[in-house]
N, C-alpha and C positions, 0 to 999 in steps of 0.2 A: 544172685540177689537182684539185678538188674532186670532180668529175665520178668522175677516174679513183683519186682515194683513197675513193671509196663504192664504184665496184665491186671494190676490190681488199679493203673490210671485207666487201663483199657475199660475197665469192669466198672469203675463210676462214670467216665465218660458217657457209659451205654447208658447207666441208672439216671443220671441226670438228663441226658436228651428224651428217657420215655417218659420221666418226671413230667418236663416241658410238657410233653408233645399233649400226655393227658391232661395235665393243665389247661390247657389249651382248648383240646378238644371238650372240656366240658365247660369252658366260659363260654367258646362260641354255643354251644347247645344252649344256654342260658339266654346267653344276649340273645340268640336266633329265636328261643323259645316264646321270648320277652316281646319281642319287635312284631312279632307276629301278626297282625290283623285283625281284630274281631268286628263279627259283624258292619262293615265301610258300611253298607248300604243303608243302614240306622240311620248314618249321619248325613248322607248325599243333601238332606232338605237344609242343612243350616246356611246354606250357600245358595236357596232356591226363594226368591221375594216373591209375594203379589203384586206387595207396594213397598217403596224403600221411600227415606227421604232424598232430595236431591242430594246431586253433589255439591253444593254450597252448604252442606249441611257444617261441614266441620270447618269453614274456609275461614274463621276467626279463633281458630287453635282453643279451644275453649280447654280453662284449666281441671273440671270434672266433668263429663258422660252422667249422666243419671238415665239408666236402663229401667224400665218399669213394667213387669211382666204383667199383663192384662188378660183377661177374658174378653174374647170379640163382642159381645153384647154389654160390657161395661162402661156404657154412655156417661151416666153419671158418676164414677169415681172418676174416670178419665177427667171430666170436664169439672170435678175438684180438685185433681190437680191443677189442672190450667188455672181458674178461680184464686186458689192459696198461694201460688207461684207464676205468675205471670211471666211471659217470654221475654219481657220487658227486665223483669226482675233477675230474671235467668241472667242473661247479658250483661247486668250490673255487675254481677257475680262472677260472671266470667266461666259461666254454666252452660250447658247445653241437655234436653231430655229427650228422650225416644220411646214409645209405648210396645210395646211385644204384641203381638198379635199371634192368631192362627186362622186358618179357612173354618169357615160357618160350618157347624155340624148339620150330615144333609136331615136330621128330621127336626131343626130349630126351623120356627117357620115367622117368630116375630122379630127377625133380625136379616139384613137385606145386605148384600155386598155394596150396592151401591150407597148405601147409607156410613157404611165404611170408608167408600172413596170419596164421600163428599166431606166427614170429619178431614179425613186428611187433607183434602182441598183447603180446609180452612182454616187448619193449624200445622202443617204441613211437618207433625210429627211421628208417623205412624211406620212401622217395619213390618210387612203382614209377610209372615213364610208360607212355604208354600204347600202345607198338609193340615191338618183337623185338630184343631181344639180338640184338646183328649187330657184328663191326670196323664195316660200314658205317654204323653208327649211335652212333656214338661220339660225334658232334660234338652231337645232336639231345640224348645224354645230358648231355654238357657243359653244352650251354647249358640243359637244363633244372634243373640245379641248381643256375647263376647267378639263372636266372629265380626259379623257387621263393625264393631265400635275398632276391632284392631286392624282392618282392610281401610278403613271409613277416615277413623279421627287418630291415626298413631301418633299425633301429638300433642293427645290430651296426657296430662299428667296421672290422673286419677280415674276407674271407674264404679261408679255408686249404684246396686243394685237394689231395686225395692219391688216388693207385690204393690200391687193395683190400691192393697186395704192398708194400707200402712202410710200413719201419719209423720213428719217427720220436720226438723227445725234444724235446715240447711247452712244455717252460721256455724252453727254447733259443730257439724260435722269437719266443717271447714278451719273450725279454730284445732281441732284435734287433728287433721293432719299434719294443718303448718308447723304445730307445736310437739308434735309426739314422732314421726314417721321420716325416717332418714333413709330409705335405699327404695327402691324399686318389685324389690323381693317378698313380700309380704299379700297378706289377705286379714284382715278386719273385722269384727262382726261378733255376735251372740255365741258363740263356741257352746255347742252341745257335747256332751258326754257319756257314755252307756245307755247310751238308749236304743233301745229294741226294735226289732222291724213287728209291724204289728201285725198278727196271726188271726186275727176274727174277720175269716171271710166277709162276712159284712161290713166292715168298715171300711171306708173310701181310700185309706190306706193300705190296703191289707195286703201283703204281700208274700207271698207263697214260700215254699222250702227251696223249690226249683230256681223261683228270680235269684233268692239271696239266702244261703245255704245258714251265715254264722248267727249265731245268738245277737249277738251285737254287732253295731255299725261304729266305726272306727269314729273317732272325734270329726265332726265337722263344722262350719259356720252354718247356720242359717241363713236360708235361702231370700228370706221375708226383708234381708236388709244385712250389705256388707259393702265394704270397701276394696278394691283393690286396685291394681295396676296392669295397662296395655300388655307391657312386658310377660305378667302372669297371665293375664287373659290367651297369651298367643301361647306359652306353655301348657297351657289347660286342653287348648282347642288340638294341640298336635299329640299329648298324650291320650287323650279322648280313644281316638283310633286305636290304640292300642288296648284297649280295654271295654269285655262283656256291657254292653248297652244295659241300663238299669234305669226305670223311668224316675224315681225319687230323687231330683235334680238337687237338691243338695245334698244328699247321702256321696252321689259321683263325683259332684263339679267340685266342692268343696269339702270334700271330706275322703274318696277313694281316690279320684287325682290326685288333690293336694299332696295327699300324704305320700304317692308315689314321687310324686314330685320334691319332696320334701322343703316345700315353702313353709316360711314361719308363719303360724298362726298368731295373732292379736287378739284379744280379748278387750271387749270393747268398754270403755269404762264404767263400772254399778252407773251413776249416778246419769248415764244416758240412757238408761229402760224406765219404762211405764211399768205395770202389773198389766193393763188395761186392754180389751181386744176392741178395735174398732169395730169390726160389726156387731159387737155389743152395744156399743156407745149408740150403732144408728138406729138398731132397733128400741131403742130408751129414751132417746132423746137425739129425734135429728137435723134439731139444731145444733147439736153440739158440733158438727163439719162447718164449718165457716172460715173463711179469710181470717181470721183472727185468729181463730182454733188451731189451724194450720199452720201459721207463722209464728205463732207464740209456743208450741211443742214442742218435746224432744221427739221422743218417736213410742207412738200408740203402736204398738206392734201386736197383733191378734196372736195370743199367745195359746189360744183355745183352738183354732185350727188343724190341729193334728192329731186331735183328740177323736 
């Protein structure tokens, strides 16, 4: 009896150690699978300036970053923001802005680099990275002004991302953090759902079977205007590397990162949207962009854009 109850501990001993061992060996397979690399070389430019702002840029700890991804030839929305929000006003707020940039596409021939470094010379807020103004390069720009903002200001509390055309009423935002948002953990913004990658070659969206294989794009925030934190921003930027480069900077940043990352999404309250696309507004009526316009909104968010 003895005999046959040792080899029967003998006999699970063994079943149990190979249990393990294959456990084992196919977590690390996962995790190794997981950790893997794609494409680094994508991302080498979020870390590469033409122009940055100085280092005093963050040296008054400013409570939100407002990111503002740009077109290098958009002279005039740039200098509507300055206009609607003044640096003066920023300060009051306890604010700080940055404009996104990219290098001048080489057959643009009405737009001059030095005309770039003298804007900056004279509002000293501009992050110009170090490749081409491209849709394809959207996400490189994205992430380069999460990176910038969490190497740069890690002691801002908040960072506010917007397009260039996007109006927006900076109290507002402000009263909905102090009053709604308690951890660090989170992302803010327009939450899309089910929506498709668009298949009409033609269209400035259009994105192939090959970029992006599924029917649908997993939930994400909108790119055009969100909320979040340093903290996320630095988990965005190191899972990035781990994952197929895909130029639809908010289908990745915030919507295939996030969700690998499993950050809580917010939905941002109904009564903070417009219907209303600004570059509707300017080509109708362009006076409608004015100081007043500007500071009295919630946010004009071009909702036609994508279309």
């Amino acid at each position: 009896m003895q005999r046959k109850l040792k080899k029967i501990a003998i006999v699970l001993t063994i079943s149990l150690y190979l249990s393990f061992w294959i456990y084992t060996s196919l977590e690390m397979k996962r995790v190794t699978k997981r950790r893997i690399l794609h494409n680094p070389m994508e991302y080498r430019f979020i870390k590469d300036y033409v122009i940055s702002p100085s280092e005093r840029f963050c040296q008054k700890s400013p409570f939100v970053i407002i990111i503002v991804t740009s077109y290098v030839g958009n002279f005039e929305l740039r200098n509507m923001f300055r206009r609607g929000m003044p640096q003066e006003k920023l300060e009051s707020l306890h604010a700080a802005r940055i404009f996104l940039l990219a290098e001048i596409p080489p057959k643009v021939k009405n737009i001059t680099q030095s005309l770039i470094e003298e804007e900056n010379q004279k509002f000293h807020d501009i992050l110009q990275g170090a490749f081409t103004e491209s849709y394809r390069n959207l996400t490189i720009k994205h992430l380069m002004g999460l990176q910038w903002v969490t190497t740069k200001c890690p002691d801002a509390s908040y960072i506010l991302k917007v397009d260039d055309d996007t109006v927006f009423r900076f109290e507002k935002i402000l009263n909905i953090l102090l009053r709604t948002i308690d951890d660090d953990d989170f992302i803010m913004g327009y939450m899309l759902n089910n929506t498709e990658p668009k298949r009409d070659n033609t269209n400035r969206w259009y994105v192939s079977f090959e970029e992006y294989p599924n029917t649908e794009y997993p939930t994400y925030v909108s790119g055009w205007y969100y909320v979040t934190t340093p903290t996320v921003a630095t988990k965005l930027i190191n899972e990035a590397m781990y994952h197929p480069y895909f130029w639809v900077d908010d289908v990745l940043v915030t919507g295939i990162l996030i969700g690998a990352l499993n950050i809580r999404m917010i939905q941002m309250p109904d009564e903070f949207w417009f219907e209303y696309g600004l570059n509707i507004m300017i080509q109708t009526n362009r006076e409608v962009w004015g100081i007043e316009a500007f500071n009295q909104s919630y946010v004009i968010a071009n909702l036609a854009k994508r279309t």
